[in-house]
C-alpha positions as CSV (number, residue, x, y, z in Angstrom):
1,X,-15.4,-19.5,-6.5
2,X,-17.1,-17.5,-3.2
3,X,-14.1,-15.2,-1.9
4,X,-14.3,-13.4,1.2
5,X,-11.9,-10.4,2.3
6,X,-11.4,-9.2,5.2
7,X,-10.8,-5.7,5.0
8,X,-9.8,-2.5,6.9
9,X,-11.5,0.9,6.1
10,X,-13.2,1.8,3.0
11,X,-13.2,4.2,0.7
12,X,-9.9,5.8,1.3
13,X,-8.6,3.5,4.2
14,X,-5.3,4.3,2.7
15,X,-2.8,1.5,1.3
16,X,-4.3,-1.3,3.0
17,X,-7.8,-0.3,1.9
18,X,-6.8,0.2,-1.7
19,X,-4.7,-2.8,-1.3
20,X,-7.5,-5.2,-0.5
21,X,-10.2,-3.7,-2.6
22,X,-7.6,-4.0,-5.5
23,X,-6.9,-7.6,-4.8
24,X,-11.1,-8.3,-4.4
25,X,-11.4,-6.1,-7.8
26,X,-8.9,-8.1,-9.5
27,X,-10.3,-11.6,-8.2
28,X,-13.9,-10.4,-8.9
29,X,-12.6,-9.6,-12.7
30,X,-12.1,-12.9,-13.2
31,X,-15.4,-14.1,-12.8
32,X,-15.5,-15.1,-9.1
33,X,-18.3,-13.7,-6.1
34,X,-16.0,-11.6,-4.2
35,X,-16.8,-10.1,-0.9
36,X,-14.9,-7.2,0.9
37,X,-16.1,-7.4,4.5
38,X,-15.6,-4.0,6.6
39,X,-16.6,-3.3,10.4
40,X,-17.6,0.2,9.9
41,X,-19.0,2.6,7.7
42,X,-18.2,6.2,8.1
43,X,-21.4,7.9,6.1
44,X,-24.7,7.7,5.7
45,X,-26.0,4.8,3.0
46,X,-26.6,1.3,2.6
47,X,-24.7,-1.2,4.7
48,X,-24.6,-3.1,1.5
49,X,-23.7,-1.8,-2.1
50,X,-21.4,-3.2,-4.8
51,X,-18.6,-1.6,-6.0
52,X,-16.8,-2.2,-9.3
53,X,-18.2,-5.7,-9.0
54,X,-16.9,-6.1,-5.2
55,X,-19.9,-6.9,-2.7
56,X,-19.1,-4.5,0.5
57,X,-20.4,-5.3,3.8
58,X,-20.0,-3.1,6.5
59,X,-20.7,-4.5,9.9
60,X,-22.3,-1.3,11.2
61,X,-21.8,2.9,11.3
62,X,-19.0,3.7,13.1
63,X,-17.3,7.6,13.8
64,X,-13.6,8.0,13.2
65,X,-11.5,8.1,16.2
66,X,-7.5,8.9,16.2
67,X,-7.1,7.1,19.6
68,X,-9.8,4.0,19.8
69,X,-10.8,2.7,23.0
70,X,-10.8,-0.9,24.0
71,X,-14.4,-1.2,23.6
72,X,-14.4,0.0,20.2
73,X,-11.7,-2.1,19.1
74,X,-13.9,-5.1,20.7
75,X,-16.9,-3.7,19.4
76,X,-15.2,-3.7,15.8
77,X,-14.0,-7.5,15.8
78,X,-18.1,-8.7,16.3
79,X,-19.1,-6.3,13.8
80,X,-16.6,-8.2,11.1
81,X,-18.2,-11.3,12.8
82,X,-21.2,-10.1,12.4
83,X,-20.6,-9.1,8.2
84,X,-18.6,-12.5,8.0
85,X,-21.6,-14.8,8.7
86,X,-23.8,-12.7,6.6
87,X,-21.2,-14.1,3.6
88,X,-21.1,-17.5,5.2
89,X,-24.9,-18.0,5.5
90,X,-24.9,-19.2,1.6
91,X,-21.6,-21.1,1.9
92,X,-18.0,-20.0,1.1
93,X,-15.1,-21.2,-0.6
94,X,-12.4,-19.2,0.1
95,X,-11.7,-16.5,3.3
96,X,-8.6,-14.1,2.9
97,X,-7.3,-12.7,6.9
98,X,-5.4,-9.5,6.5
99,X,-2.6,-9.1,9.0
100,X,-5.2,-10.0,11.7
101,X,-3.0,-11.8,14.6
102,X,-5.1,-13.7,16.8
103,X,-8.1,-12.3,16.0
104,X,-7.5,-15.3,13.0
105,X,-8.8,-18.5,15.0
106,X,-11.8,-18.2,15.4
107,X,-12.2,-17.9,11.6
108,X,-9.5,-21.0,11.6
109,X,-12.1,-22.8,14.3
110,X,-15.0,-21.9,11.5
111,X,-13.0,-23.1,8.9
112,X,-13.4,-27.0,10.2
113,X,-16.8,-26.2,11.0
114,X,-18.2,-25.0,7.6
115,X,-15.6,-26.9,5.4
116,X,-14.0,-23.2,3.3
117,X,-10.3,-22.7,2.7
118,X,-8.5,-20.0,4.6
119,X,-5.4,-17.7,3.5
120,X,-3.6,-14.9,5.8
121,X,-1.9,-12.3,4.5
122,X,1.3,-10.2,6.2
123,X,2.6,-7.1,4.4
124,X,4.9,-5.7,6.7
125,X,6.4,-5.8,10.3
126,X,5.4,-1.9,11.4
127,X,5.4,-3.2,15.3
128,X,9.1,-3.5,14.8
129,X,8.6,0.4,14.9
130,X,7.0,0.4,18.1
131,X,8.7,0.7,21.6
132,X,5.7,2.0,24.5
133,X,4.4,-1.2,26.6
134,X,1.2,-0.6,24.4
135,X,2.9,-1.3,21.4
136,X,5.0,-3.9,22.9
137,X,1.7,-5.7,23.9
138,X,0.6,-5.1,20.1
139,X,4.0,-7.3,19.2
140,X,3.6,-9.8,21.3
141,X,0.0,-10.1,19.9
142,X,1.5,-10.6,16.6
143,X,4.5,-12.7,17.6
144,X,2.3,-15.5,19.0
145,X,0.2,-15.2,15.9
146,X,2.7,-16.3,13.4
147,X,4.1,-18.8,15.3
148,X,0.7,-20.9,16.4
149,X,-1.6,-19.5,13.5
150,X,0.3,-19.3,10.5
151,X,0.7,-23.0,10.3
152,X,-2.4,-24.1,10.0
153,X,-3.4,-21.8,6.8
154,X,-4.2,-23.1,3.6
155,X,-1.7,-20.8,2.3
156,X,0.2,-17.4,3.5
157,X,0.5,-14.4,1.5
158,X,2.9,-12.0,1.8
159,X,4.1,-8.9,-0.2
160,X,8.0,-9.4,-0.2
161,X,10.6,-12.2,-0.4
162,X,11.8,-11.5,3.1
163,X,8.7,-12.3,3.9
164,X,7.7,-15.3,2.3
165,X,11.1,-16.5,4.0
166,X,10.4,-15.5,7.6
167,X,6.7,-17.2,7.0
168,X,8.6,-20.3,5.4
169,X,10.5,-20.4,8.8
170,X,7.3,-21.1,10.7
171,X,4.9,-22.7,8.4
172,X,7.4,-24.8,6.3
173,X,4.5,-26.9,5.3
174,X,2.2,-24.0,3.9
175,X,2.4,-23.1,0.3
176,X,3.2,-19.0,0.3
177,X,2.6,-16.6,-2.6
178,X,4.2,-13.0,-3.2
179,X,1.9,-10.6,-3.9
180,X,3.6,-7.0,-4.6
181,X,1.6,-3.5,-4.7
182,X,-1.1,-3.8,-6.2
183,X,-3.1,-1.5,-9.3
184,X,-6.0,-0.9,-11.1
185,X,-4.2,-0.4,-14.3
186,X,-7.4,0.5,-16.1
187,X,-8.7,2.8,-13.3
188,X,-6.1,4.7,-12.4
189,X,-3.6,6.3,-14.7
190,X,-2.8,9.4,-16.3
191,X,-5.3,12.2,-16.5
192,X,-4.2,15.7,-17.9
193,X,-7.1,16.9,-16.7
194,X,-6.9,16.1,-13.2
195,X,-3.6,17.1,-13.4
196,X,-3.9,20.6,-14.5
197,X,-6.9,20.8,-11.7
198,X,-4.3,19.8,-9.3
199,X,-2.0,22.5,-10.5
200,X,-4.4,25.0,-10.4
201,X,-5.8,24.3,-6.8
202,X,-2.3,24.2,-5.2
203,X,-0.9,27.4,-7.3
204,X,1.3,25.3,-9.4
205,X,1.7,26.8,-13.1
206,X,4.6,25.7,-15.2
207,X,7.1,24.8,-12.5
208,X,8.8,21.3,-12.9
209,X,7.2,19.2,-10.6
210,X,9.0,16.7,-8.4
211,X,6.0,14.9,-6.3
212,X,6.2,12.7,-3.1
213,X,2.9,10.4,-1.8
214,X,2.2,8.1,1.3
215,X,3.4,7.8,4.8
216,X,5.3,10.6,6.2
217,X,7.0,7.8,8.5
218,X,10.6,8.3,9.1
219,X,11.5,5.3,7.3
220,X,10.2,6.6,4.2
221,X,12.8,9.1,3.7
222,X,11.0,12.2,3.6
223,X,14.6,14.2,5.3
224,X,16.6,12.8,2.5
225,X,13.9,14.1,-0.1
226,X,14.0,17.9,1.5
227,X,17.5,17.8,1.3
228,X,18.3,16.6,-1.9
229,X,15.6,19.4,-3.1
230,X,17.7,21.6,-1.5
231,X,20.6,20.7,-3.2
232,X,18.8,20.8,-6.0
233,X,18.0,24.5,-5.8
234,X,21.5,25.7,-4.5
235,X,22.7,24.3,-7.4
236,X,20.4,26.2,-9.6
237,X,17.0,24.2,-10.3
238,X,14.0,25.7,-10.8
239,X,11.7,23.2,-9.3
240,X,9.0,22.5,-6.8
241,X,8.2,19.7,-4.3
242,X,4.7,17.9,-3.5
243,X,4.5,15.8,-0.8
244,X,1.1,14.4,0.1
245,X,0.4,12.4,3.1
246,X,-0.4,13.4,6.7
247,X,1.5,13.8,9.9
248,X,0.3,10.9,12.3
249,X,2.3,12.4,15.0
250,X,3.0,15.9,16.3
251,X,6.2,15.6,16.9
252,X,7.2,14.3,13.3
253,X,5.5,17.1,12.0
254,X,8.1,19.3,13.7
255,X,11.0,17.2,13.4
256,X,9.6,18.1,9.3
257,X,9.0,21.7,9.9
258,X,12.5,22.0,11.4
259,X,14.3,21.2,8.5
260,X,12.1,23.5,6.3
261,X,13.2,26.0,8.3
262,X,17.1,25.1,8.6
263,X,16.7,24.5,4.1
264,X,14.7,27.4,3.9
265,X,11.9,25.6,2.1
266,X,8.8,27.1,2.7
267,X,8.2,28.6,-0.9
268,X,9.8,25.4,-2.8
269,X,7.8,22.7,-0.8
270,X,3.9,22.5,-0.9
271,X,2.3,19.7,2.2
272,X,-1.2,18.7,0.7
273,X,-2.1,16.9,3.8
274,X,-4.1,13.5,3.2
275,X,-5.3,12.9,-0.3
276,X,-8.1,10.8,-1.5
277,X,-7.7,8.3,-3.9
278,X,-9.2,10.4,-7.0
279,X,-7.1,13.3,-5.5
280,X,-4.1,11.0,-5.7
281,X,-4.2,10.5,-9.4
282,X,-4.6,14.2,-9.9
283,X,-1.3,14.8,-7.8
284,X,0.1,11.8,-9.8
285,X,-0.8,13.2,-13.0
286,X,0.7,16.7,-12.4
287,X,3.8,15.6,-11.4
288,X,7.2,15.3,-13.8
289,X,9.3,12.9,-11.4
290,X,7.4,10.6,-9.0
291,X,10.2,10.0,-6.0
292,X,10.1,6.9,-3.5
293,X,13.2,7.8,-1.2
294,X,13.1,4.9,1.5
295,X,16.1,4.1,3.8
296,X,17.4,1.0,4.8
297,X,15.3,-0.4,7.5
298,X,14.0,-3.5,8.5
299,X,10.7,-2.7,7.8
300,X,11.2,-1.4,4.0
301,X,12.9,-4.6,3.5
302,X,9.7,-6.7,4.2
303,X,7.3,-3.8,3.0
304,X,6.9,-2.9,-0.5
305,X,5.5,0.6,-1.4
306,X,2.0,0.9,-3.0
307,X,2.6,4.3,-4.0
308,X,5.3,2.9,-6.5
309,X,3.1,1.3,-8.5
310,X,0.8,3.6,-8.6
311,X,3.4,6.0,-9.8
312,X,4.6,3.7,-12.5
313,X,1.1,2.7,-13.7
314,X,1.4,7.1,-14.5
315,X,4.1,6.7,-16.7
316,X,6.2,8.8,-15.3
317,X,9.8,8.7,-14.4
318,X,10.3,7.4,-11.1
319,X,13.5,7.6,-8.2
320,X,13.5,4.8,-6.3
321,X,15.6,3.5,-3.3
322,X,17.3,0.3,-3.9
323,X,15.8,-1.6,-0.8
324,X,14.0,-4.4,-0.2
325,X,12.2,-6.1,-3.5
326,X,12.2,-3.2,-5.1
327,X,15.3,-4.3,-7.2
328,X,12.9,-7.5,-8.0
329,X,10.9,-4.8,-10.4
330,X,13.1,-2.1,-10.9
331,X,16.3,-1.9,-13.2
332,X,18.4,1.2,-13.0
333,X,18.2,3.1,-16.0
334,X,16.2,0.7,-17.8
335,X,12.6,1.3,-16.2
336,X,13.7,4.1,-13.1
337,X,16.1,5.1,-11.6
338,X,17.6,3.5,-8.5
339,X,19.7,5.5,-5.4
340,X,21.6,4.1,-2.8
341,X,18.7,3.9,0.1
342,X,19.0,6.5,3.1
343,X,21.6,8.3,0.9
344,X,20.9,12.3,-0.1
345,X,23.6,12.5,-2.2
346,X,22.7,9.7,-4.6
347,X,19.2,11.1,-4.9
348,X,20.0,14.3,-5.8
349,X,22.3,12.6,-8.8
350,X,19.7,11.0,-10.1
351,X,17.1,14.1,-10.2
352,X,19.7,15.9,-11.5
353,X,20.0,13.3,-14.3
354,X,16.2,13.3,-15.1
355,X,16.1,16.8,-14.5
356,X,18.9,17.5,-17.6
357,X,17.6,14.9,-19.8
358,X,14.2,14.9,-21.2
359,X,15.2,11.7,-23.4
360,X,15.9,9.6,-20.2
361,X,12.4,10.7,-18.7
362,X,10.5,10.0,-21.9
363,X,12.2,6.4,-21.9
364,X,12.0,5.6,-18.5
365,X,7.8,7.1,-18.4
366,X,7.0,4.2,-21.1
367,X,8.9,1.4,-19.1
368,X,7.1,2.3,-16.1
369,X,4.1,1.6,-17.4
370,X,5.1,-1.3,-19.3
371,X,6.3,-2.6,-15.6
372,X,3.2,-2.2,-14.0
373,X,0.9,-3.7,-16.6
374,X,3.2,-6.9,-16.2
375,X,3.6,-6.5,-12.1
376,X,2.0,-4.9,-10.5
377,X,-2.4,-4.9,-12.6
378,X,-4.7,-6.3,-10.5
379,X,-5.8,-8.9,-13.0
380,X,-2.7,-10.4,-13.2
381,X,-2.2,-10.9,-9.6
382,X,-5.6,-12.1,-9.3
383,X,-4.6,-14.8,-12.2
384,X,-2.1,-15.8,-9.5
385,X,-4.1,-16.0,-6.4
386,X,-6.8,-18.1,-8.3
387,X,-4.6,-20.5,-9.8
388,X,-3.1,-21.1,-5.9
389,X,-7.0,-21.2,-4.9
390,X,-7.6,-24.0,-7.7
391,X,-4.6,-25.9,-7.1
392,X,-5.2,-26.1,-3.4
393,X,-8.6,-27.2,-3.3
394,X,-7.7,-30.1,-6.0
395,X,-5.1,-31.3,-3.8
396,X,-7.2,-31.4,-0.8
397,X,-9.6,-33.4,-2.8
């Protein structure tokens, strides 16, 4: 088959750049002509090149703004446009729409027109977060989206069951299929190597390493981490804390910076900043406990973590908050450990349990990569999405 994505930034877009180029890796793997469609390019080069077997289009060279103006963001859309019929000139089978609101009918319109399947994909409800009249604008985009697009898919992806069930709501009729985090299994796991670089260039030597990765987003739990670490060290510990990500906002960063202050952190806690992908894996790889310390929130109900299985596919013991579907991967004490979410107190139990038993880590470390070679490779989630593909276009005859 001819599959088109359309995607967000790339490389290092973050997780819904990884996300989509591992779903287009995966479905190219298998044998199909899989195209990852981007608006902008960021450096100088071809607006053309394949990647791991993935054809990337950009639209056009673009600079990187923190606050884009209305003009860009137009000027963004007809650049996909533009990269789309590039893809569509020599026909198409299959188009995947990631979390794309209404910017989706016109592809819906060209649909009819040029006879090619359509799937959307949602993966999380992070307008929920927002309250200016900007971002209130933003919601009502997306709440008219859903309820007069999603219907008329071919089918809807999402990355949690609370999800598919919220879709189901609207587009009863549409078939829906979970897709969770997902991994190159064969591309990114662990490298001693890159670990001990990583070590070296953040003036780590044989400390026990507790490491944190992604959004810095309150929901992610960052304040329960710190103060579990500090715990941790009152009680005795000898440890150190990574955390790698990058403040979005100001004002988060010193909501962050207060509590290092009030835990007296500063010499036990290192802030990489934003990492790339190949930087990741070094962090990843240096790391003796890989934590994911969510709270209960709406939004880590229907989102799903890609930094969890990227630290599983590491084989490394992992901490992980009970919430959402992670339970749907995760078994306490059989392939990580699970903590109450939002709750300090049951995180610092269960680093203190890895912490005091090297057997436990070494057990857990070969289930979690066991777990993400069955869940979370981006083969096998490919498999998935092609035999939905198949199936769809038989029984639309």
């Amino acid at each position: 088959m001819k599959i088109a994505i359309i995607g967000a930034e790339f490389p290092d877009g973050g997780a819904v750049g990884h996300r989509l180029f591992m779903m287009a890796r995966g479905l190219a793997s298998r044998g199909h002509e899989t195209y990852l469609l981007v608006p902008e390019k960021f450096s100088p080069g071809e607006l053309t090149e394949d990647v791991g077997g993935v054809k990337l289009i950009w639209g056009g060279y673009g600079v990187k703004k923190d606050n884009e103006t209305y003009f860009h963001k137009i000027n963004k859309r007809l650049l996909l446009i533009k990269s789309f019929f590039k893809v569509l000139s020599n026909g198409l089978d299959w188009l995947i729409l990631y979390d794309i609101g209404l910017d989706g009918l016109p592809f819906l319109l060209l649909a009819r027109k040029y006879r090619f399947n359509v799937a959307a994909e949602t993966c999380d409800v992070r307008i929920i977060l927002y309250n200016s009249f900007k971002d209130k604008l933003i919601k009502f985009w997306y709440y008219i989206a859903e309820r007069r697009l999603s219907s008329h898919y071919d089918i809807n992806f999402t990355i949690t069951s609370y999800l598919e069930r919220h879709l189901r709501s609207m587009a009863p009729n549409v078939p829906t299929l979970i897709i969770p985090a997902i991994v190159d299994v064969e591309e990114f796991h662990y490298d001693q190597e890159l670990g001990r670089l990583f070590r070296n260039k953040w003036g780590i030597q044989d400390e026990f390493l507790i490491t944190y990765t992604g959004s810095l987003q309150r929901i992610h739990g960052l304040e329960i981490l710190l103060h579990a670490v500090h715990k941790l060290i009152r009680s005795g510990k000898s440890i150190k804390l990574i955390v790698c990500g990058r403040f979005v906002y100001d004002s988060r960063k010193e909501e962050i910076m207060k509590l290092m202050d009030e835990y007296q952190l500063y010499d036990q806690v290192v802030f990489t900043g934003f990492l790339s992908t190949a930087e990741v894996g070094g962090a990843l790889s240096a790391a003796d406990i890989l934590v994911a310390p969510q709270i209960d929130h709406v939004a880590n109900l229907a989102g799903f973590p890609q930094k969890l299985a990227e630290y599983l596919v590491m084989g490394k013991p992992v901490v992980a908050s009970a919430t959402g579907d992670i339970p749907r991967y995760l078994r306490d004490n059989d392939n990580a450990l699970l903590c109450k979410p939002g709750d300090p107190e049951s995180l610092t139990r269960a680093l203190t349990e890895l912490l005091d038993n090297p057997d436990l880590r070494q057990r857990l470390s070969r289930r979690a990569r066991e777990t993400a070679l069955k869940h979370f490779d981006c083969r096998v989630l490919a498999g998935y999405i092609e035999s939905k593909f198949v199936e769809i276009r038989q029984s639309s005859g």
